[in-house]
C-alpha positions as CSV (number, residue, x, y, z in Angstrom):
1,X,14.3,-46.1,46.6
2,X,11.6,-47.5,48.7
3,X,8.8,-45.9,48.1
4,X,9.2,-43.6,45.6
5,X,6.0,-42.1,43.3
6,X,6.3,-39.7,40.8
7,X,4.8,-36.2,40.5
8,X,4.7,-33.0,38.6
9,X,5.8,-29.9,40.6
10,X,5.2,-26.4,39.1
11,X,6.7,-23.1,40.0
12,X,4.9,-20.1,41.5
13,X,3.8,-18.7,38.2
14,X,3.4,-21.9,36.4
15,X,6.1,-21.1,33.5
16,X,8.0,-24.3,34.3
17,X,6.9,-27.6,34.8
18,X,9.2,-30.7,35.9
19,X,8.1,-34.2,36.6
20,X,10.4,-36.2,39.6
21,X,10.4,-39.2,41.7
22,X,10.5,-38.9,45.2
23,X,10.0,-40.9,48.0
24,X,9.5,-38.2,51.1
25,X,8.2,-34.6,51.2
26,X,11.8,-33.6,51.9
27,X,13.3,-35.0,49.1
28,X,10.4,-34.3,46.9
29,X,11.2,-30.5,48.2
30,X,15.4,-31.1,47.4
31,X,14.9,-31.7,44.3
32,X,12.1,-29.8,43.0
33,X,14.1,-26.7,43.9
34,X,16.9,-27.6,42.1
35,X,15.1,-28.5,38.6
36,X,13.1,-25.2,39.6
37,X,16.2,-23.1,40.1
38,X,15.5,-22.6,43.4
39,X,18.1,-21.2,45.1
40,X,16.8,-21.1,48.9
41,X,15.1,-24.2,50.9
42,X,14.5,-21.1,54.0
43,X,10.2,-21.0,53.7
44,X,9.7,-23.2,50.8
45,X,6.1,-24.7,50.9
46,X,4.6,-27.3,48.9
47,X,0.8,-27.1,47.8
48,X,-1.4,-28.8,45.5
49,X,-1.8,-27.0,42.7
50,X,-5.4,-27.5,42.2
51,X,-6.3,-26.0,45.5
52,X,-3.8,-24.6,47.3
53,X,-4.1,-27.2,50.1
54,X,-0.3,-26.8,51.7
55,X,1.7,-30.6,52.3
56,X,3.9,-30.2,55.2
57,X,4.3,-32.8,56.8
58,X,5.5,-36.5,55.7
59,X,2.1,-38.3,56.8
60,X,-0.2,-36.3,54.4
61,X,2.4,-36.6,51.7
62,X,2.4,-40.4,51.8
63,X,-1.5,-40.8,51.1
64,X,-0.9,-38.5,47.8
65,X,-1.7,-39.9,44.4
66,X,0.9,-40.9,42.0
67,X,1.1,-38.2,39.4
68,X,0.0,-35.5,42.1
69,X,0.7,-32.5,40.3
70,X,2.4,-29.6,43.2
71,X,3.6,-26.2,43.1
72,X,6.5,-25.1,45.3
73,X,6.6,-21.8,46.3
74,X,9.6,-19.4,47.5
75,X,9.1,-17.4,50.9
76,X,6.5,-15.0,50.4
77,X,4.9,-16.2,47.3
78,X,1.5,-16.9,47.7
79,X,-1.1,-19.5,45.8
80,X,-3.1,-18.6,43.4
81,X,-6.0,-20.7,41.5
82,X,-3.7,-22.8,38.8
83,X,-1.0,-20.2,39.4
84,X,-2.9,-17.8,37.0
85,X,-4.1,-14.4,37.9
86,X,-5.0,-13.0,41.8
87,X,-6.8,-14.6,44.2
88,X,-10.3,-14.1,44.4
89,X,-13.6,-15.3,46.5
90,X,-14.8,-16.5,43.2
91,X,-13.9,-19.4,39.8
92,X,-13.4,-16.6,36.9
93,X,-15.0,-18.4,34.0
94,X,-13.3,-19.5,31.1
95,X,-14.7,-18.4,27.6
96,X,-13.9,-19.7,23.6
97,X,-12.6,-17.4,21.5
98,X,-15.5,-15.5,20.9
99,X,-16.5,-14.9,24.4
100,X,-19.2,-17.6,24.7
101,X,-18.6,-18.9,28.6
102,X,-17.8,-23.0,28.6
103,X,-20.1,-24.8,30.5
104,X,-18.9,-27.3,33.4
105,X,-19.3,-30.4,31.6
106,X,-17.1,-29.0,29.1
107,X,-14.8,-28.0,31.1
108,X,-14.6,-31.8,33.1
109,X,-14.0,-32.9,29.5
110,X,-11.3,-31.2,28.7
111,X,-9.6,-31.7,32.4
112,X,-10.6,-35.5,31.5
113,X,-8.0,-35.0,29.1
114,X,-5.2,-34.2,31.2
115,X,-5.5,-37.8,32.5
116,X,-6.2,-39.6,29.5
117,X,-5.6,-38.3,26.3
118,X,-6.3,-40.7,24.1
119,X,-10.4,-39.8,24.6
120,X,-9.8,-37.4,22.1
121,X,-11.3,-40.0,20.0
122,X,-14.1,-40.5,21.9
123,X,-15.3,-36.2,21.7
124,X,-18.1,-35.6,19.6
125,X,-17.8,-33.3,17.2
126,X,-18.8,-30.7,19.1
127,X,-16.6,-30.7,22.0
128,X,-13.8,-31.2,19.3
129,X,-14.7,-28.1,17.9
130,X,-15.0,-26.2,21.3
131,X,-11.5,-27.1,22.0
132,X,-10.1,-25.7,18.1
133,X,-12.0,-22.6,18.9
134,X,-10.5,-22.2,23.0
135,X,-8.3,-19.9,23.3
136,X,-5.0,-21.3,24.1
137,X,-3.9,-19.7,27.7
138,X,-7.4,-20.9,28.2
139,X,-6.5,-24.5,27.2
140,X,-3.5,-25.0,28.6
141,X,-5.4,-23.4,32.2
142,X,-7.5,-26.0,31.6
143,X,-4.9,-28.9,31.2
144,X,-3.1,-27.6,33.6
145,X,0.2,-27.5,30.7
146,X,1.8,-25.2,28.7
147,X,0.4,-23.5,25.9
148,X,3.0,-25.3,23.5
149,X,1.1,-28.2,24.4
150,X,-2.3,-27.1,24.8
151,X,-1.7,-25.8,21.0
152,X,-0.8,-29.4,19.9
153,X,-3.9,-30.8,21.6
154,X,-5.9,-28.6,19.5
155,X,-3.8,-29.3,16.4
156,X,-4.7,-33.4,17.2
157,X,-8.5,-32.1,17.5
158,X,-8.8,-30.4,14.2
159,X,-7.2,-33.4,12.7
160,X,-9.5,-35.9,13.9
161,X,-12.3,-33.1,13.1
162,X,-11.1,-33.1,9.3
163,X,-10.7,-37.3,8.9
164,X,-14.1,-37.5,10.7
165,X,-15.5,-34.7,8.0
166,X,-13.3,-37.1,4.8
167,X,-14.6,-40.6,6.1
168,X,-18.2,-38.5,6.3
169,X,-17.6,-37.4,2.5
170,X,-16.3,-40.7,1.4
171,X,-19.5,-42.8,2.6
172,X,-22.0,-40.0,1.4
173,X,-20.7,-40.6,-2.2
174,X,-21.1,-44.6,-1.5
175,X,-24.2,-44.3,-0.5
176,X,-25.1,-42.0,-3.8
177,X,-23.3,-44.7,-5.8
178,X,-25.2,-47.5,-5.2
179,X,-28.4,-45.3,-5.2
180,X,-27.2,-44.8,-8.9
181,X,-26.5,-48.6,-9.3
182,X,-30.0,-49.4,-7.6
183,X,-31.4,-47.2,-10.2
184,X,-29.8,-47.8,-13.2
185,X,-31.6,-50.3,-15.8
186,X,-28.5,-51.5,-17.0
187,X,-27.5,-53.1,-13.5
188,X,-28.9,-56.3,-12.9
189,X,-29.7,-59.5,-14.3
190,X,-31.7,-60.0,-17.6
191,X,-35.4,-59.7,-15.7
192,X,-34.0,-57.0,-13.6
193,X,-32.9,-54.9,-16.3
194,X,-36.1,-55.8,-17.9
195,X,-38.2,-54.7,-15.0
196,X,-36.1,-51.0,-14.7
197,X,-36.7,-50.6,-18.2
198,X,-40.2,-51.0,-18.3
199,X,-40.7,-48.6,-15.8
200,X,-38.7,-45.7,-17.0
């Protein structure tokens, strides 16, 4: 199969997602709609899902990226920014679980994420913590995934989170044990112990 990339294909209201291999916009089409349940080709369009920009013909399609994630959408259906909610002249903002807005930064992290997500243990501590506390339709918006895995995504955050907070625990009492042995007159050799003693 000459050709052939892979790519991620949603459906209209992004409750299923399917990854395939195809080599052409029609067969990209073919079998999307049967791993979608799709029972029609009649009107079928293909659209990135970031944007809505609509792929119909084979020349555009060849110049897409492997992994191109695409929604297909039945006759009538319409897109709609990350198939979530109507369409509107504006970006709704996204908000943590107590209502405090994310910024765009932190949202380009987090979207960072879909490609890579090993930088998990890169994230500060902070943007670790913004992603525990997002809530998860939110996250998975944001990943453009399901909340099953958004919700393990967080679960991997507040695990790095609590060995980060362990190994921070572990070196503090290190550091107060050999203040302790510093301190201590009877640590040392003969002159050093000497030299402690005589100044306590």
């Amino acid at each position: 199969m000459a050709g052939a990339r892979p790519f991620k294909i949603w459906n209209q209201d992004i409750s299923v997602k399917k990854g395939i291999v195809a080599s052409s916009l029609q067969e990209l089409v073919q079998k999307g709609k049967d791993k979608l349940g799709i029972t029609s080709t009649d009107g079928l369009r293909v659209v990135i899902a970031e944007d809505g920009t609509e792929v119909d013909d084979e020349d555009y399609f060849v110049f897409l990226p492997h992994n191109s994630t695409l929604m297909i959408l039945p006759k009538g259906q319409m897109w709609r920014p990350e198939g979530i909610g109507e369409v509107s002249g504006h970006d709704e903002p996204d908000f943590i679980g107590g209502g405090t807005e994310i910024s765009e930064r932190s949202k380009e992290m987090i979207a960072g994420l879909q490609k890579n997500i090993t930088r998990i243990i890169t994230l500060s501590n902070e943007d670790l913590q913004l992603i525990v506390d997002l809530a998860i339709g939110h996250l998975a918006h944001l990943l453009q995934d399901t909340e099953n895995y958004a919700k393990t995504v967080q679960e991997a955050c507040q695990r790095h989170l609590d060995e980060r907070s362990q190994t921070t625990q572990a070196l503090d009492l290190l550091q107060l044990y050999h203040n302790a042995r510093q301190n201590s007159p009877f640590i040392g050799d003969d002159e050093t112990k000497r030299q402690k003693l005589a100044n306590t």
